[in-house]
N, C-alpha and C positions, 0 to 999 in steps of 0.2 A: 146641453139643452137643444132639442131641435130646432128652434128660430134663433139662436146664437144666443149671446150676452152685449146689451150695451153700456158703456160707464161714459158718464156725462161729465163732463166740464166747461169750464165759462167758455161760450162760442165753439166748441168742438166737443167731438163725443170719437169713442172707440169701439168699434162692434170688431166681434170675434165670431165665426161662425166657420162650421164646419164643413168643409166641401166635399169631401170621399170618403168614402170607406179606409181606404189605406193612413187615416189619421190626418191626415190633413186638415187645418183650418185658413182662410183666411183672414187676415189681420188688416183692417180698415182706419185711417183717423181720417175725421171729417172736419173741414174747418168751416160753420154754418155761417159767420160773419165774420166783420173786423177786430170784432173785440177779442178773437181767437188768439193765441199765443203764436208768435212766430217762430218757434221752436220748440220739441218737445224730446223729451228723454223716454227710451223704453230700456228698464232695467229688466236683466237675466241672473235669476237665481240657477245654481248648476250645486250639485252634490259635491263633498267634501273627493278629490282625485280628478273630478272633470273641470275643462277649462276651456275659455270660447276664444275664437280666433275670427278675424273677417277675410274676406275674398272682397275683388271689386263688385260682386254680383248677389254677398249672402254672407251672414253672419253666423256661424256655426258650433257645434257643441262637441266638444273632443273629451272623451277618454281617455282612463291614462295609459289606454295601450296605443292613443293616438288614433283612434276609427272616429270618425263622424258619425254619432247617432243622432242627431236635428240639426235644422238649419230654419232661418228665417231668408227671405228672399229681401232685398231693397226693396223698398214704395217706388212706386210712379205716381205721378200726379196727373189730374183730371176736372177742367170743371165743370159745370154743369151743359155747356154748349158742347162741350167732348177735346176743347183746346186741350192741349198739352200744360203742367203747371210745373216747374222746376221743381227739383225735392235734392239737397244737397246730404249728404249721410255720412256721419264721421262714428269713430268706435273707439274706446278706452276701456279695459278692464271687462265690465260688466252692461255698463252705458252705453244702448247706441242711441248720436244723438242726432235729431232730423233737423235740420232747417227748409222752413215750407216755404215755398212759392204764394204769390198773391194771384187771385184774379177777382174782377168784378161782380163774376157771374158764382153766387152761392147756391147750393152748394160745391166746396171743392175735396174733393176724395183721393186719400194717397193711399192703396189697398197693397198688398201683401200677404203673400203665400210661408205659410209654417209647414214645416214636413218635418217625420221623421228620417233617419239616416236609409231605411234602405228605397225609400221612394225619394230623395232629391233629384236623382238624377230623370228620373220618368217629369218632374215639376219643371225644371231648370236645365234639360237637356233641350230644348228649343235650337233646333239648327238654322243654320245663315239665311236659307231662303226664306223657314215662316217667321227669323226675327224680322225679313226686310220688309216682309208684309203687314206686321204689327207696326213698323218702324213708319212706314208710307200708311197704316189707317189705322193709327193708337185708337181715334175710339171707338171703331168697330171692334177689335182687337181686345178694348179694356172693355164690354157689354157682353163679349163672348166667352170672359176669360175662363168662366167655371164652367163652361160646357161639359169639360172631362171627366168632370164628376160624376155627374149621374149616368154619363155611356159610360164610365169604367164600372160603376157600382151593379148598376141596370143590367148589365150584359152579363159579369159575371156571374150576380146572383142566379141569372133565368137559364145557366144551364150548369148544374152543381154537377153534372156528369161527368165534365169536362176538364182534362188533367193540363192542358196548353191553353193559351187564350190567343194563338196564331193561326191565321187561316181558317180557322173553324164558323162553328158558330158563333162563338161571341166576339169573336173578331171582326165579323159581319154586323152584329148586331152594335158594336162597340161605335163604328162608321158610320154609321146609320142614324142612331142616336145623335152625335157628334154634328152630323152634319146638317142634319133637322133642326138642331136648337142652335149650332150660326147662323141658318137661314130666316131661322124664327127672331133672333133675338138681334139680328145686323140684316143682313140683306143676300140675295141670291149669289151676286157677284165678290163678294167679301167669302164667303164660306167657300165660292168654287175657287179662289186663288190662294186661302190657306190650306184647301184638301189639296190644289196640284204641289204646293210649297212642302207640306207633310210627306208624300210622295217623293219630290224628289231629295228630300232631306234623307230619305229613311235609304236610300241610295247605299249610304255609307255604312249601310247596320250589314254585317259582314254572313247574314243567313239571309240578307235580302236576297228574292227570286222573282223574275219577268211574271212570270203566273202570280205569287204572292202583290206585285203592283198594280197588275188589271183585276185583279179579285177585288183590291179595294173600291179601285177608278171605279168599278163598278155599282159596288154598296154606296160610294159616297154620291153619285146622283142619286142614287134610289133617295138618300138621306136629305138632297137638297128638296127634291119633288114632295117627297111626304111634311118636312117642314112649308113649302110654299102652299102644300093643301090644308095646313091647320094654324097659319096663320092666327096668333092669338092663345095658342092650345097648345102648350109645352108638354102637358101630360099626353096629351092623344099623340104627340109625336114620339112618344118615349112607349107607349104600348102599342103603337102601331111597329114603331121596329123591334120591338123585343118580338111580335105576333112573327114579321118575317123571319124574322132570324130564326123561329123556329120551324117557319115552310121552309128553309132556304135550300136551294137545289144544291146539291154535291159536283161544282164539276173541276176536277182536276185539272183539264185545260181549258181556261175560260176562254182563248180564241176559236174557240168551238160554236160560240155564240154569239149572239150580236152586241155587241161593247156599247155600243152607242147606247144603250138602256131607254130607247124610247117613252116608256110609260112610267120608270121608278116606281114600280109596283111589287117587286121581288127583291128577296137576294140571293147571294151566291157564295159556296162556301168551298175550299176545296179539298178540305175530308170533313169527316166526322168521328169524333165527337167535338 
C-alpha cells in the first residue's frame, strides 16, 4: 500500500512502509505511552529449506544453498526530543525479541530497515566515517534516514536510457536529491558532513576515481542550495534535481571548472548516458 500498514496495540503500534524501489521497507514500533509493553517479539516465517541466522547488526534469511536473500536491520531508538533510547535485541529460532528503552518524552520510535538479499549491502554498507556522523547526530541522522529512497528511485527512473548509474546522469541526479532532502529534513551543516563522510568512505570502493569525487563534491552542494531554496518543499526539491540532472553539463574533468559551485544551480556529469 502506498502510505504503508499500521497494526495497533495497547500503547504501541507497528507501521510498515515502504522506502525504494529495490523492495525495501521500513519496519517502525512505536511505544505511544507507559502502558506499552516493555518487550516485544517479531516472528519470521521462512519456507520449508530456508533458515534465519543473526549478525550483531541484522537478522537474515538463508537458503539452503546458504545465500542471504533478506535481512532485517536492528532498531534504534528515538524519542520524541531526538535523545537516544536503548533497544537491547536477542534471536532464537524464528523470534527476534526487542527489549525497549524508556523515555518521558512520547512518542518513542525504534525504526528498522527490511531489504532483500541483493540490496543489503547498499542499506547496511554505511562506512566508519558516515557511521561516526550518525553516531555524533543520531537525530539528524534518524529524520534523514530515508532520503535514499527517493534519490535512488527518482534518479533512476528519469533517465531509463541509462545502462550504469555511475558518474552519469543519475549519479548527479541521485546527489542532488540526497542532499536536498538532508538539507530540508536536518539542517545545512548535518547534510554537508554526511555528503563529505560519503565521500571519503566511498575512498575504499576499488573503481573510486579523483574526477568521480569532485563530480560529486560538486552535485552535492548544488543538492544542499536547492534543498535550502525550498525549504518546506520535499517535492520541488526532488524535481528541481531530476530538471538538473537532465541539463547537466558533461565534463570529464571537473577541475576544469570552478569546484566551489557558487550558485548550486547546475550539475555535472562526467559522460553520458
Amino acid at each position: 500500500m502506498p502510505d504503508g500498514v499500521v497494526l495497533n496495540g495497547p500503547g504501541f503500534n507497528a507501521r510498515f512502509q515502504r522506502v525504494a524501489d529495490d523492495g525495501s521497507f521500513e519496519v517502525s514500533l512505536v511505544r505511544l505511552d507507559n502502558s506499552a509493553p516493555a518487550s516485544l517479539d517479531l516472528l519470521f516465517g521462512a519456507p520449508a529449506g530456508y533458515s534465519h541466522r543473526a549478525t550483531p547488526q541484522r537478522v537474515e534469511l538463508v537458503d539452503s544453498a546458504g545465500t542471504v536473500v533478506a535481512g532485517i536491520g536492528l532498531p534504534l531508538g528515538f524519542d520524541s526530543t531526538g535523545a537516544a533510547v536503548p533497544v537491547q535485541a536477542s534471536f532464537e529460532g524464528n523470534r527476534l525479541r526487542l527489549q525497549l528503552g524508556n523515555s518521558t518524552a512520547f512518542p518513542i520510535e525504534f525504526p528498522a530497515i527490511a531489504a532483500r538479499g541483493g540490496t543489503l549491502d547498499q542499506w547496511w554498507s554505511t562506512g566508519i566515517q558516515q557511521r561516526s556522523v550518525c553516531e555524533n547526530e543520531p537525530y539528524d541522522c534518524y529524520r534523514v534516514r530515508n532520503a535514499r529512497g527517493p534519490a535512488y528511485n527518482l534518479s533512476k527512473n528519469a533517465f531509463p536510457e541509462a545502462t550504469e548509474t555511475d558518474d552519469n546522469r543519475i549519479d548527479a541526479a541521485r546527489h542532488c536529491i540526497w542532499n536536498g532532502l538532508m538539507t530540508e529534513g536536518a539542517n545545512r551543516g548535518f547534510a554537508e558532513r554526511m555528503a563529505a563522510a560519503h565521500e571519503r568512505d566511498g575512498r575504499a570502493n576499488p573503481d573510486w576515481t579523483h574526477n568521480a569525487e569532485l563530480m560529486d563534491e560538486y552535485n552535492n552542494k548544488t543538492g544542499v542550495q536547492v534543498g535550502l531554496r525550498n525549504e518546506g518543499a520535499p517535492a520541488a526539491i526532488e524535481s528541481t534535481c531530476l530538471q538538473y540532472g537532465r541539463e547537466a553539463r558533461i565534463v570529464p574533468e571537473p577541475e576544469t571548472i570552478d569546484l566551489s559551485n557558487p550558485y548550486g544551480i547546475d550539475l555535472i556529469a562526467l559522460r553520458h548516458p
